[in-house]
Backbone as CSV, one residue per row, in Angstrom:
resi,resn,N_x,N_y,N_z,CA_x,CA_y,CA_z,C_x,C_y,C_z
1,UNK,156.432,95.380,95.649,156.303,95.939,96.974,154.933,96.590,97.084
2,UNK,153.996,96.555,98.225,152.953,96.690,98.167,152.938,98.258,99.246
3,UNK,151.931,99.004,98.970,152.107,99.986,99.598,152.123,100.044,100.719
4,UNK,152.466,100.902,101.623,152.566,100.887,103.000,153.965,99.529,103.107
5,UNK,154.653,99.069,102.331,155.587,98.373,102.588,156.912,98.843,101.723
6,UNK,158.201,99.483,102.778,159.348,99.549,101.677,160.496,98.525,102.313
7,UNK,161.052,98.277,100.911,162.265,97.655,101.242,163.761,98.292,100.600
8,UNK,164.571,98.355,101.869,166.146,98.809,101.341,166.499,97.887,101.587
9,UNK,167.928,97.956,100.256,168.869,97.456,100.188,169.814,97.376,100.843
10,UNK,170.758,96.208,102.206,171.775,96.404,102.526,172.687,95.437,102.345
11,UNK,173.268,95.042,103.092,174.759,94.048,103.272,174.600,93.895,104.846
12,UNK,174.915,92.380,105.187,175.356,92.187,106.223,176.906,91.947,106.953
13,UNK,176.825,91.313,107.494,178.528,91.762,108.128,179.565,90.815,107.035
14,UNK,179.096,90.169,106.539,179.743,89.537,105.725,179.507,89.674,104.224
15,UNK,179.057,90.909,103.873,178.824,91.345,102.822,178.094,91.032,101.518
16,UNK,177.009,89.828,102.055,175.874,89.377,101.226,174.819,90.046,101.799
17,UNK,174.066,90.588,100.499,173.017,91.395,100.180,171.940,90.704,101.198
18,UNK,170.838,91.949,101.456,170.260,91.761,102.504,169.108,93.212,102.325
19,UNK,168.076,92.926,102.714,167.216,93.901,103.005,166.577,94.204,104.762
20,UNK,166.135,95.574,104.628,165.455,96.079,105.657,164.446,96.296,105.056
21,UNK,163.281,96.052,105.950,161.687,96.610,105.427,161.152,97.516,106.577
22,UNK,160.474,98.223,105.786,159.994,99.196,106.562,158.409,98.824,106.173
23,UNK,157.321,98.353,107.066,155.739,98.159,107.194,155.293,99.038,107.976
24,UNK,153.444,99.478,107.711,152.564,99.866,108.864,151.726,98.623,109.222
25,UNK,151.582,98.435,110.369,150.865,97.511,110.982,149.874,98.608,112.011
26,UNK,148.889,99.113,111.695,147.828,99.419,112.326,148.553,100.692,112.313
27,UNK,148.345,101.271,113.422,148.977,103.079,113.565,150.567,102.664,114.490
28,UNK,151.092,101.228,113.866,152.629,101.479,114.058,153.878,101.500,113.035
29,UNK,154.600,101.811,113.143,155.857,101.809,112.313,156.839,100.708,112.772
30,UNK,157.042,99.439,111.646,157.682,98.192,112.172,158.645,98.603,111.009
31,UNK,159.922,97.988,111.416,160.936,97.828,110.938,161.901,96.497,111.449
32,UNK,161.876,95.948,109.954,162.411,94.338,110.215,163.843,94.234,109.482
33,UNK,164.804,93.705,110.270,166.462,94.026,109.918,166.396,92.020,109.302
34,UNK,167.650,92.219,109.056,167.830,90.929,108.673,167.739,89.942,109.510
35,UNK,167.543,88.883,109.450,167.437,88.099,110.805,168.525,87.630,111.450
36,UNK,168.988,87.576,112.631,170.317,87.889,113.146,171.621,87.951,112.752
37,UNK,171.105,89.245,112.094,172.287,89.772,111.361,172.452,91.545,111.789
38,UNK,173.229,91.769,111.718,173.793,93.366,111.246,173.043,94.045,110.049
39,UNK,172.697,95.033,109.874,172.546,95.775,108.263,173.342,96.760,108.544
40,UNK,174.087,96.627,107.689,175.088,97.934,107.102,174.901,98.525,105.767
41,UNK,174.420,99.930,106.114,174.073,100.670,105.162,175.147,101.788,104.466
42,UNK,174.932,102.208,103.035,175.716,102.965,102.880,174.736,104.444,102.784
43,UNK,175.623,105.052,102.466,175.179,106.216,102.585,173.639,106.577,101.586
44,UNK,173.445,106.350,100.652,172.120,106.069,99.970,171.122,105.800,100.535
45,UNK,171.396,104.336,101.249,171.095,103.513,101.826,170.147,104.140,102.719
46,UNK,171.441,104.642,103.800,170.457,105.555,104.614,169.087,106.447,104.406
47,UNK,169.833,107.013,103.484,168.799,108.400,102.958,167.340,107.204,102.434
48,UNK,167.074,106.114,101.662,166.344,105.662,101.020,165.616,105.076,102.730
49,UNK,166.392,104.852,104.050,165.782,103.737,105.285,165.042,105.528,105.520
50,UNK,165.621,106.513,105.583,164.838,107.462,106.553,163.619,107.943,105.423
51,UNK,163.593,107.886,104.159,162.802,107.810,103.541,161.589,107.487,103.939
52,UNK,161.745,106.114,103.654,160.713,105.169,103.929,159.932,105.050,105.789
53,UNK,160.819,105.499,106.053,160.213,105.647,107.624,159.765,106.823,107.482
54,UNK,159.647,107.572,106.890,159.029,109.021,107.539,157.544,109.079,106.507
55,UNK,157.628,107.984,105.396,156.744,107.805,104.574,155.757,106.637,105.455
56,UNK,156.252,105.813,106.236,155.749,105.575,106.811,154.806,105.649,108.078
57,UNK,155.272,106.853,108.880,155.047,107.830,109.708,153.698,108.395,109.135
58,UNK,153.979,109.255,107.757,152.756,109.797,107.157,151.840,108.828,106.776
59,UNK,151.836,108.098,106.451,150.893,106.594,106.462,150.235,105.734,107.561
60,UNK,150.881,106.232,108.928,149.898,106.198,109.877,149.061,106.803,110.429
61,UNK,149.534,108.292,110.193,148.952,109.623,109.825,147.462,109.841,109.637
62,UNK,147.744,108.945,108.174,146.318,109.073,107.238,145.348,108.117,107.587
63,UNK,145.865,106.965,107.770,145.106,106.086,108.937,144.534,106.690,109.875
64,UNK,145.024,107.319,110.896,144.039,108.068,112.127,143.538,108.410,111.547
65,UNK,143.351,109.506,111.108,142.412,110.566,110.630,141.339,109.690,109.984
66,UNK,141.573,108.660,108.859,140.269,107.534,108.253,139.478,107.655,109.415
């Protein structure tokens, strides 16, 4: 995983494994779900998606300011 890029672990509705990524693309915050699918997270899960978004947040951050 390359910086400025995270990926969690989820499950989709049918309970094969599946990721969410969390990228910066310029001074935005993208977030890509499975492709038409559901992600269902568990509780970890969560904590590791708001993680990464708020790490991401600060990573656009530091960008402006560059």
């Amino acid at each position: 995983m390359s910086r400025g890029e995270w990926s969690i672990g989820c499950r989709d509705l049918a309970g094969r494994r599946r990721d969410v990524t969390v990228f910066v693309s310029n001074d935005k915050v993208v977030l890509v779900a499975p492709p038409g699918e559901a992600a269902v997270l568990g509780p970890l899960d969560v904590g590791r998606l708001r993680a990464a978004l708020r790490d991401a947040v600060v990573a656009t951050a530091d960008e402006e300011e560059s």
